[in-house]
N, C-alpha and C positions, 0 to 999 in steps of 0.2 A: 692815450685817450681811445673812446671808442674806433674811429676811425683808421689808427693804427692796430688794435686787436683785429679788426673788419681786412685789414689788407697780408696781415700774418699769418691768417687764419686759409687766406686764401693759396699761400704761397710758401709757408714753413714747412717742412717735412716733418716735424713731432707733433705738427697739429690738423695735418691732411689724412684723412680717413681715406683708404683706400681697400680695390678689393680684396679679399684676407684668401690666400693662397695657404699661408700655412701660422699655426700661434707660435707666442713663445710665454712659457708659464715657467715662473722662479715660485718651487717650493719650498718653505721655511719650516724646518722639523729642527730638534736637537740632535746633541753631539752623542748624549749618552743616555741611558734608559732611566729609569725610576723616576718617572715625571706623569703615571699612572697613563691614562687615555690620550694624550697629546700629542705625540704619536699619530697612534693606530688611529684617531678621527681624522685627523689631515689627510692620512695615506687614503682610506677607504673612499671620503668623500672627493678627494682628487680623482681615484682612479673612476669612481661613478660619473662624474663628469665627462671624464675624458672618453670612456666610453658612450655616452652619450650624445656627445657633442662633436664627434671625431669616427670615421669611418677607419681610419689606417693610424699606424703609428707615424706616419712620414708626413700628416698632416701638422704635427705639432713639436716643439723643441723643447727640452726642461733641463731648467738649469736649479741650480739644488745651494742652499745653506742649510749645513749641518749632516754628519754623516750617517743620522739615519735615513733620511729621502735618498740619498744618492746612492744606498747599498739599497733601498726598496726599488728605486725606477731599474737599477740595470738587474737587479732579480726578474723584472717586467721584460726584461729584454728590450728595455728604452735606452735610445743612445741621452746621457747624457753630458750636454754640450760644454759645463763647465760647472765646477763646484767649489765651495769652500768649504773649511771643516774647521773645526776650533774658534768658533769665535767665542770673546770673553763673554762672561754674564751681560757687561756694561759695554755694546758694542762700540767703538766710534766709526766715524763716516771711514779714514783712512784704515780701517781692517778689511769694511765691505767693498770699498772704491773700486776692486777692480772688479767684480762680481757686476755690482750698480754701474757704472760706466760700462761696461761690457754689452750690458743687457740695453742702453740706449744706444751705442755704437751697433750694434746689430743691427735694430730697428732699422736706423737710418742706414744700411749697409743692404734692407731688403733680405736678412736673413728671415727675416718674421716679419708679418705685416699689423701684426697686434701682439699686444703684452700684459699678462696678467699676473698679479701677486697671490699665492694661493697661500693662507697660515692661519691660524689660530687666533682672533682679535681678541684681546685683555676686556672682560665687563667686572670682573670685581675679584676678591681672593678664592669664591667656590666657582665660578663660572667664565667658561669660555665658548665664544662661538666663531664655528668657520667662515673664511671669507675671502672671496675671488673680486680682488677689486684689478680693474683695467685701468692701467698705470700710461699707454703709449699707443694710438696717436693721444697726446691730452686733448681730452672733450670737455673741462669743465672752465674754458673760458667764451663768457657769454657775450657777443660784440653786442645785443641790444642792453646787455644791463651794462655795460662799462661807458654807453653812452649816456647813463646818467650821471656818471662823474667825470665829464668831460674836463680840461683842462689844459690850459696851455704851456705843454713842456717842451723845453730845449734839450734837444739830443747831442751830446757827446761822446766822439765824434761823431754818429748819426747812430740812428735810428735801427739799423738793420742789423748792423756789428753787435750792437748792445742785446739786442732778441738773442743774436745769437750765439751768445754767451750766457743770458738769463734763460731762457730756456731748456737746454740740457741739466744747468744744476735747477732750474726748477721740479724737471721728471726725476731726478736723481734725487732730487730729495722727498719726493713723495716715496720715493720705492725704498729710502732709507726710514720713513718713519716708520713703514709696513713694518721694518725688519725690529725696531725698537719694539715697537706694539706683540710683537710675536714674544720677542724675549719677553718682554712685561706675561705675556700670558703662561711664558715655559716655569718662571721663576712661579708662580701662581701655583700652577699644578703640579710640582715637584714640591711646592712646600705641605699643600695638600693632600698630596699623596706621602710623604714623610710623616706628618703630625699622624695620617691613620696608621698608618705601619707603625708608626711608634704606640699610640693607642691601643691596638692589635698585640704588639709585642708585652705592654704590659700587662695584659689581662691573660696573656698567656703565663705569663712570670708569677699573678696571679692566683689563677688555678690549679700551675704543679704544685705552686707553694703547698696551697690547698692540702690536694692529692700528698705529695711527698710528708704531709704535716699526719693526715690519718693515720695514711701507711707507717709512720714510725709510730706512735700513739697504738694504733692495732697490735705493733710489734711490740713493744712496751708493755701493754695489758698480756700480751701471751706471755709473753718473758715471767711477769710476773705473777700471772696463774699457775704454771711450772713450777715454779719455784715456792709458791705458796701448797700446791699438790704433792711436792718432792717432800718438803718439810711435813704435812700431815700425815704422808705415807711412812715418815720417818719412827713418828711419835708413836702411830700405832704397836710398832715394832719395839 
């Protein structure tokens, strides 16, 4: 009830905003290239950020899925703190688990005082747009709206145990949807950039035909002026 969000709010550590000493951002890129601009938008618009919003590297921590973020941060000369590489098309929670659990284990460990998912949000099969959503302290539970659905519930065992068990997989599952939403956007742009390469490729196929079709035809017609010029010069004789 609201009451219980009101004293959680005031006393949980994944939901205490405190002062931000240093971040920690998980970037979501893929494993391998031909996925056209998806990539190289993530990398460029992260590092503008970071430069913006960050005086030193030692102000922020990045942890990486997928092995092209983690071979781009330490080309940067960023330490990065932890990565994964290979995950399937179809991620499940137990491939990222230790990535996601790590990245809330920090948090509450004062490694980072905030945490952000930086990746590529899925809007449709030609379109994608970047996006830094703040996954820790959670800010999106509201104590005056939950007082509209008050109710009277019984805690087993109580009340406290139960937070804090639901709330770790509550952040952990926000920062696994991030990473599903990314994949939705990688499959997107690879098929995208596939269908043009293939498009590309046949109009290339195309136009040698074209060209290769003249060039024997021009060959053909000499052949055969030759041969029609050999014969005349024959007759005269």
């Amino acid at each position: 009830d609201g009451e219980v969000v009101t004293s959680f709010i005031d006393y949980h550590d994944l939901l205490i905003e405190r002062p931000v000493k240093k971040t920690g951002y998980l970037v979501i890129s893929s494993d391998q290239g031909l996925a056209g601009s998806y990539n190289s938008s993530i990398f460029q618009s992260t590092r503008e950020m970071l430069e913006l919003d960050h005086q030193s590297k030692d102000e922020y921590v990045i942890l990486t899925i997928g092995d092209a973020a983690s071979r781009f941060f330490k080309k940067m000369g960023v330490d990065v703190r932890l990565e994964i590489n290979d995950v399937s098309d179809i991620p499940t929670f137990e491939e990222v688990r230790k990535i996601v659990s790590s990245a809330v284990q920090m948090f509450r460990d004062g490694e980072f005082d905030e945490f952000y998912v930086c990746y590529n949000h899925h809007v449709n099969a030609l379109l994608s747009n970047y996006r830094v959503e703040k996954m820790l302290p959670i800010i999106d539970l509201d104590a005056e709206e939950a007082k509209e659905y008050e109710l009277d519930y019984i805690f087993e065992p109580n009340k406290e145990i139960i937070m804090d068990i639901l709330l770790p997989q509550y952040a952990e599952s926000l920062i696994y949807g991030a990473i599903i939403d990314a994949k939705s956007a990688e499959h997107a742009s690879r098929m995208t950039a596939m269908r043009s390469a293939t498009d590309n490729a046949k109009d290339l196929i195309s136009n040698l035909t074209q060209d290769l079709n003249q060039r024997r035809q021009a060959q053909i017609t000499q052949e055969i002026t030759e041969i029609v010029g050999g014969a005349a010069a024959l007759e005269e004789h």
